[in-house]
N, C-alpha and C positions, 0 to 999 in steps of 0.2 A: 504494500500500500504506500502509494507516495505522501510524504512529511512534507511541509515546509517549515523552515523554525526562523524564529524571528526575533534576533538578541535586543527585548526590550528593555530589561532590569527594573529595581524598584522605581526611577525614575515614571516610566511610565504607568505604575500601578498606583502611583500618587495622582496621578492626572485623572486615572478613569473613579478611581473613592471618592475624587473629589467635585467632578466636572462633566454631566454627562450630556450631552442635547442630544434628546430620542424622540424619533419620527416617525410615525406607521404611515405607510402611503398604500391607499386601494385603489386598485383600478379597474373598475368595472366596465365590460366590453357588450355589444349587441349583440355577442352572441351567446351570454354565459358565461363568459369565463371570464379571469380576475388574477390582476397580477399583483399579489401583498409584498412589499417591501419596507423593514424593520431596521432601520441607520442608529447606531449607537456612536455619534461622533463626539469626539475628545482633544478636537483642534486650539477654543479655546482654553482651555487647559495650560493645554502643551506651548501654546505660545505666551502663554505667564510666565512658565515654570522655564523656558527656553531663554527669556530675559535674566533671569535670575541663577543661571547657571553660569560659569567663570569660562572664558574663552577657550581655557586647556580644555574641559571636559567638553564641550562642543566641540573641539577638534576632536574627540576618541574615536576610533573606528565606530564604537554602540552608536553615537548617534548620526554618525556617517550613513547608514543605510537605509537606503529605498526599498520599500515595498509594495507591489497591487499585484497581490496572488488570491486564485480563489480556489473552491473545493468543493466540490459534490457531495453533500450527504452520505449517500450510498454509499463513495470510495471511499469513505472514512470508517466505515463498518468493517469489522473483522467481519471474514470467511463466513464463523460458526453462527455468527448473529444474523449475518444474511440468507444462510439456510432456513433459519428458525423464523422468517421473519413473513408476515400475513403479504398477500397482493395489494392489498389496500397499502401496508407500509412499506410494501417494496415501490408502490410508484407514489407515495408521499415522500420519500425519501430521494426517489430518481430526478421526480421535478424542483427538489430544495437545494441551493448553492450557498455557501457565506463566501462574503470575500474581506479581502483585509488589505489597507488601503494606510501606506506608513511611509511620512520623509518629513522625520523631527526637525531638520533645517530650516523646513516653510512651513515650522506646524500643523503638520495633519495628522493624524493618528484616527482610522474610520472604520468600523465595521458592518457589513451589511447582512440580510438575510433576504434574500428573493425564495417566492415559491411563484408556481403558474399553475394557478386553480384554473380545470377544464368546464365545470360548470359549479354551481350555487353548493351541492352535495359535497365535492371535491374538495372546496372553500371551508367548509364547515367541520370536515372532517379534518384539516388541516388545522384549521384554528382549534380544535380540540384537542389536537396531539399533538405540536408542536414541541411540547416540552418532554415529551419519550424520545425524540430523537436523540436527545442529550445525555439520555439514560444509558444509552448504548454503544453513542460513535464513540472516536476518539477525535471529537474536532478541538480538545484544546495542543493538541498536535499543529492548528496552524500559527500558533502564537506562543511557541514555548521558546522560553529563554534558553540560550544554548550557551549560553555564557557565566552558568555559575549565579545567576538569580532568581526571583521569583518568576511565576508562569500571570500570563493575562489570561484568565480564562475566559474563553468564550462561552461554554456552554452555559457560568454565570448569566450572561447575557438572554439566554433562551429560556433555562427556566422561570425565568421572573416573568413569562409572559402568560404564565400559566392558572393568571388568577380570575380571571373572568368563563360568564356563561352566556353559548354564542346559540343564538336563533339564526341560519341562514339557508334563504329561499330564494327562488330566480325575482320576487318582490319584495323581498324585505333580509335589513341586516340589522338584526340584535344582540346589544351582549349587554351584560349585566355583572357587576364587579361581584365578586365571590367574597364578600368580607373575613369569612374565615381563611382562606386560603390567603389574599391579600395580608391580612395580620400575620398567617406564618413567615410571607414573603417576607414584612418588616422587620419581623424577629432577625433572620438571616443575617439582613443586610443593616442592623441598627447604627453599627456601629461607620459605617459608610457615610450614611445621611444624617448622623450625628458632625462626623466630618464636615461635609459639605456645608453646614447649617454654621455651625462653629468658625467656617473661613468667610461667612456670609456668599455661598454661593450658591445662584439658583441651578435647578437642574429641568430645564424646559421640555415640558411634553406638547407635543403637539399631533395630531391624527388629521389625515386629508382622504380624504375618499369622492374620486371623481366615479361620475355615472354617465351611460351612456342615452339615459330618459331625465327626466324632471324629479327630481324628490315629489312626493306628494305629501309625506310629512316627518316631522321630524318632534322626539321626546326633548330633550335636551337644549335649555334656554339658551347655553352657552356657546353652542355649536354658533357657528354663519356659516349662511346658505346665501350661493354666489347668485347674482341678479337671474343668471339661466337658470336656476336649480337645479343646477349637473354639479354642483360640488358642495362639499362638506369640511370646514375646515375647524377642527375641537384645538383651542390652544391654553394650556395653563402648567404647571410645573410641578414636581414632586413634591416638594412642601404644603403646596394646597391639593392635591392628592390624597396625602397621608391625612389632614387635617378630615376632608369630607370625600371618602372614596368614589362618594358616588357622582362628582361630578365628572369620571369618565363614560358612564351609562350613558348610551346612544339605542336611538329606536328608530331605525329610520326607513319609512313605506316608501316606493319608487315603482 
C-alpha cells in the first residue's frame, strides 16, 4: 500500500489545536447526485506561528517542504479489511479521497475530504458512515511525521463528523445534531478548544450547499438563502456551536 509521510512536527500540531476554518461544501446536481467536500484549513494558523519563528528554523529542511498529495480511501485499507468489507462500503470507500495540501513558506497547511454521492440514498449512507472509514484505514499514514515527532492525525478530522442525524431524499436534506454524541465529541477534544479559547481564537464553521432547483424551504433562521434559492450558506464558529449545538440543524425542502 502506498504511504506518503509528511515531516510536520509539533510545530504544526500547535496550529491545527489551535486554528481550524472548516467548511462542508454540497453540491447538489439534476441528476441526483452530490459532490460533499469537508476542508479543514490551518493557513491562518500557520502564518502567525511562521512570523514568530527565528529565521534559522525556517531555513530547516521541516519547513522547506511542499506538499499536494492525495489518497483513496480504499488504498488505505489493509488486504484483510477489504475482504471483510460490505459492497455498500467497498464503493463508499472507492468514491472517498482526502488530500493534503502543505508549503509552510506561504502558509498553507489544508486538508480535504471529497466523496461523489451517485444519488440522494448514496449521500445519506455516506453521511452516516463517514466516521467507520477511520475505524479501519490507515489514513493517518498520509501525514505522519517521519522525523522523530508527533503525527497530525487525520482521521481526528473524520470522526468529529460523526455527531449529527441525517434525513436525505432526492427533496429534502436533514440533519439534526446528536447532543449526546456531540458532548462525547467535546469531551475528546476539550482540551483543544480550551486552547483555542485561551489564545482568543475563533474556529469558523461555515456549510454551503448549492442546489440544482429552488429551496422551497428552509428550518434554520441562521442559514441565507441566495436571491435564486439555489444556495444555502450556515456561517458561525465552534464557540457558539459548543454554546447552543443546535444552531447547526438544517431542514431544508427543495
Amino acid at each position: 500500500m502506498k504511504k506518503f509521510y509528511i515531516p510536520i512536527m509539533f510545530f504544526v500540531l500547535v496550529c491545527f489545536t489551535s486554528c481550524v476554518d472548516v467548511e462542508e461544501h454540497y453540491d447538489f446536481k439534476a441528476d441526483g447526485s452530490c459532490k460533499v467536500a469537508y476542508s479543514f484549513d490551518m493557513s491562518r494558523a500557520v502564518s502567525v506561528l511562521m512570523n514568530l519563528m527565528s529565521d534559522s528554523v525556517r531555513a530547516t529542511p521541516q519547513f522547506a517542504v511542499v506538499k499536494d498529495t492525495s489518497l483513496n480511501f480504499y488504498s488505505a485499507l489493509p488486504d484483510t479489511t477489504q475482504q471483510k468489507m460490505t459492497p455498500e462500503e467497498v464503493n463508499l470507500a472507492k468514491s472517498s479521497n482526502l488530500s493534503v495540501q502543505m508549503n509552510l513558506q506561504k502558509s498553507l497547511m489544508k486538508i480535504s475530504i471529497y466523496h461523489q454521492a451517485k444519488n440522494a440514498a448514496d449521500l445519506q449512507y455516506y453521511l452516516r458512515n463517514i466516521s467507520k472509514i477511520e475505524s479501519h484505514s490507515n489514513l493517518n499514514s498520509v501525514t505522519k511525521n517521519n522525523s522523530g515527532g508527533k503525527e497530525f492525525d487525520a482521521q481526528q478530522l473524520i470522526s468529529g463528523q460523526d455527531y449529527y442525524a441525517y434525513e436525505v431524499t432526492p427533496h429534502r436534506f436533514y440533519r439534526i445534531i446528536d447532543k449526546a454524541k456531540f458532548n462525547a465529541f467535546l469531551k475528546k477534544t476539550q482540551s483543544t478548544f480550551s486552547m483555542a479559547k485561551a489564545m482568543l481564537i475563533e474556529m469558523p464553521y461555515k456549510v454551503i450547499l448549492n442546489f440544482a432547483k429552488p429551496v422551497k424551504k428552509i428550518s434554520n433562521p441562521r442559514a441565507v438563502l441566495s436571491a435564486d434559492r439555489k444556495r444555502v450558506i450556515l456561517q458561525t464558529n465552534m464557540d457558539e456551536i459548543i454554546k447552543n449545538p443546535s444552531v447547526m440543524n438544517l431542514k431544508i425542502d427543495f
